[in-house]
Each structure stands twice: as structure tokens, then as C-alpha cells.
Phi, psi and omega in degrees: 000120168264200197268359199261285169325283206302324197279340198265358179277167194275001176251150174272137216241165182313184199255300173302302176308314180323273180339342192283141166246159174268144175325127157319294192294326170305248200012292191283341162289340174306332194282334181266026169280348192281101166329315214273003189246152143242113149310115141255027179248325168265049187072356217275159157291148123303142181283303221283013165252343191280137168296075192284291168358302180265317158325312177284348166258337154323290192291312219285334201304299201328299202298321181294311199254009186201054192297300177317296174281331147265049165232050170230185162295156185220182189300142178292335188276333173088163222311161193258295168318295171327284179333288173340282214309270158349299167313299183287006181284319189236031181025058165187155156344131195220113151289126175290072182245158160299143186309275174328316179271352166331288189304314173325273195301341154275333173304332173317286190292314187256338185238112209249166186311145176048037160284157164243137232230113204253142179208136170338130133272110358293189156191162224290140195292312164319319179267355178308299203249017121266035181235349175301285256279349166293335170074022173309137175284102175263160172222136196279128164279105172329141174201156167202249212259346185265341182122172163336111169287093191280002141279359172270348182288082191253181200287344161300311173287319161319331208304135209037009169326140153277330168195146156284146210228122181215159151242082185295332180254139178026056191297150191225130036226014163316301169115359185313165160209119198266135198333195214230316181275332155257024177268301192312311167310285163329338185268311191274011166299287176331319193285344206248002201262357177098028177153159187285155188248107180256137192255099212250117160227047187287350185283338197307310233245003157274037168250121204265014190215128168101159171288161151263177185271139189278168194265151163292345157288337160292340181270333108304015233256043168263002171204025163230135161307067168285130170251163185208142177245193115247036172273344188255354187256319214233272169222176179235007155292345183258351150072022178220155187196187193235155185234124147241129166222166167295175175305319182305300205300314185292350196265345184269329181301312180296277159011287176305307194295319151353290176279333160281356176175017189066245179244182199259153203303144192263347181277336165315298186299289187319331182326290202283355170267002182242340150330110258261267181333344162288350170079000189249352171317312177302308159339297203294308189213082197239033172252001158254055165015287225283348170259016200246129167274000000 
């Protein structure tokens, strides 16, 4: 179906659909249903890393020992262990949402038609288009082989800003990852600036060298946004991932979310908090060795 098809039916469709494109990243992901391609354009794990094993006694213990909660509704803010689990990782407050609608419900919360909006040049295709559907004006932040430069963020280029949009690890789509002295800079940028610093990290926890670098949440962590996935440590098929915000903030992203889908699927979360790899086993199950990481 093309905009032509759409255009010839007799009802009208909004002014933001008109406007709606298909995603870059599908695209490019269709191609890796093809045996004979290896991708390196779109993000994908390798599958010879997915825990299938432990995924699956994962789901039969789940379905076997609480079947009734995770097929029923659940809290919109999410699983309470998994939450937990987050909260103590980062010493703060945590919400369970999926990764991808993370950017949706802030585009959602923070932003209004022709706001402005600051992002990395280049910076991730995923978050362009979910804060487009918002009609945001964007403005690109100088960067260069170390990252965001954070001395151009001076009050001109800043002026309405609603947010700023970063990947300090292995940014994509570059792979920069940006030093300890700006990620530092950046935080006390944050503090002063009048609006949130979001903070993209699904990449923080591939780093296989080196100490890691603390988050800018930590450093800040009354005015940066974080996002966390688990598509890139466990699968990106099961869709879950985390929002830490401040509280005002944090009270609306629920909200929003409320109104889009309620909550995030509850047998997804419990997966991941009872999964050997999710780090939450021993809790989850610790009269079982074979479940302890």
C-alpha cells in the first residue's frame, strides 16, 4: 500500500498520519530474514548468544508457579521485582517501559508541535522518528571524533530547548563513546539547563574493555532521563526495557503510558526478572544452584 492508496479512501486521515514515514530501521531490517545476508546495519545480537535454554525454564517455572499474574493486568509503572532490580543498579527510582516507546512517551510529555529539540550530529534514526510524530524543530549539536561537543551548548543554540537527546556509549550511529570529562561537563550542563539531558544507554553494558564509564545519572540524577534496554544483553524480541526520571516527570511518563497500552506485557517482565541473566535469580530462585549467575 502506498500514500496514493491512502489518499483515495473517503475518510480523512489526520494531519500527523499524513505526515507519518516507514521507519529506516525496518527497512533495513527486512533484509535480514535473507539466510545468505549478515547485517551490520541494523543492531541485531547474534542469536547464537540468546539464552534459549534458560529462557525456556524460565517461562515453564513462571507459568507453573504464578500463572494468574502473569497473564493478568498489571501495574502500569511494572513489575515490582524487575523495578526493584533497577532501582538498586542505579540507586533511584525506576519505571518498566519498553525501550522504543520510552522516546514515544517523552516525545508525548515534553513536546509540542515546532519545540526544540537538541541532538547529536549524526544521531540515532529511532529517536528522529519518534519525537517527529510530535513535529519537533530539531537542532543539531556539534560533535566530533570524542562526541558531543559541550561547549557549543551555549544559550543561543539552547534557547527553548525542550531536551536534549544523547548516546554517551557507543553511539549510533557512530560507536563514539563519550570521556568522563564530558559526560561530566554534560551533567553539570544538565543541572543548569532548564530542561532534561536524556541519556539513550542500551549499548553501556557491551563494553568488554576497560573500567565503565558512571552515567550521567549519577552524576545528576535529578535532571537526566535514562534510558536502559535489555535487547542488546539477553533478546530485543521480548520488547522490555527501563525509563528512570525524575519524579514530576516520572509521574506523567506513567500517565502517558496509561493512556497507551496500560502496561508493558507482565509475562515479559517477570521473564526478565527471573531469568539467569537478568541477574535477579538468586532472589527469584535460590534453593536452585543452576539459577544463580
Amino acid at each position: 500500500m502506498n500514500q496514493a492508496d491512502l489518499q483515495a479512501k473517503p475518510w480523512q486521515l489526520s494531519e500527523r498520519a499524513r505526515k507519518l514515514i516507514s521507519s529506516a530501521i525496518r527497512e533495513i531490517l527486512k533484509v535480514t530474514g535473507r539466510p545468505e545476508v549478515i547485517s551490520f546495519a541494523g543492531g541485531l545480537p547474534s542469536p547464537a548468544t540468546f539464552p534459549v535454554e534458560e529462557m525456556r525454564v524460565a517461562c515453564d517455572r513462571i507459568l507453573c508457579d504464578s500463572p494468574a499474574a502473569v497473564l493478568q493486568y498489571s501495574a502500569t509503572e511494572g513489575y515490582l521485582p524487575l523495578r526493584e532490580w533497577v532501582a538498586q543498579r542505579y540507586s533511584v527510582n525506576g519505571a518498566s517501559i519498553r525501550p522504543s516507546q520510552a522516546l514515544d512517551l517523552l516525545g508525548k510529555v515534553l513536546i509540542d508541535p515546532a519545540s526544540r529539540v537538541l541532538v547529536e550530529t549524526p544521531t540515532y534514526l529511532g529517536a528522529l522518528q519518534s519525537f517527529s510524530m510530535y513535529e519537533p524543530n530539531y537542532v543539531q549539536v556539534p560533535t566530533d571524533e570524542h562526541g558531543l561537543i559541550v561547549s557549543s551548548l551555549d544559550a543561543t543554540l539552547t534557547a527553548g530547548a525542550r531536551l536534549l537527546y544523547a548516546q554517551p556509549n557507543f553511539q549510533n550511529p557512530t560507536g563514539r563513546r563519550l570521556s568522563l570529562e564530558r559526560r561530566t561537563a554534560l551533567a553539570a550542563f544538565a543541572q543548569r539547563a532548564g530542561f532534561p539531558v536524556v541519556e539513550d544507554d542500551p549499548y553501556g553494558a557491551l563494553d568488554y574493555a576497560g573500567a565503565p564509564l558512571p552515567t550521567m545519572l549519577s552524576m545528576a540524577p535529578d535532571h537526566i532521563v535514562h534510558l536502559g534496554s535489555f535487547s542488546k544483553v539477553l533478546s530485543p524480541g521480548m520488547r522490555v526495557g527501563y525509563i528512570i526520571a525524575p519524579e514530576e516527570l516520572h509521574f506523567k511518563l506513567v500517565q502517558a503510558k496509561q493512556a497507551t497500552d496500560l502496561h508493558t506485557p507482565s509475562l515479559t517482565q517477570t521473564h526478565r526478572a527471573r531469568s539467569r541473566q537478568g541477574r535477579l535469580s538468586r532472589d527469584a530462585y535460590p534453593e536452585d544452584p543452576r539459577a544463580v549467575s
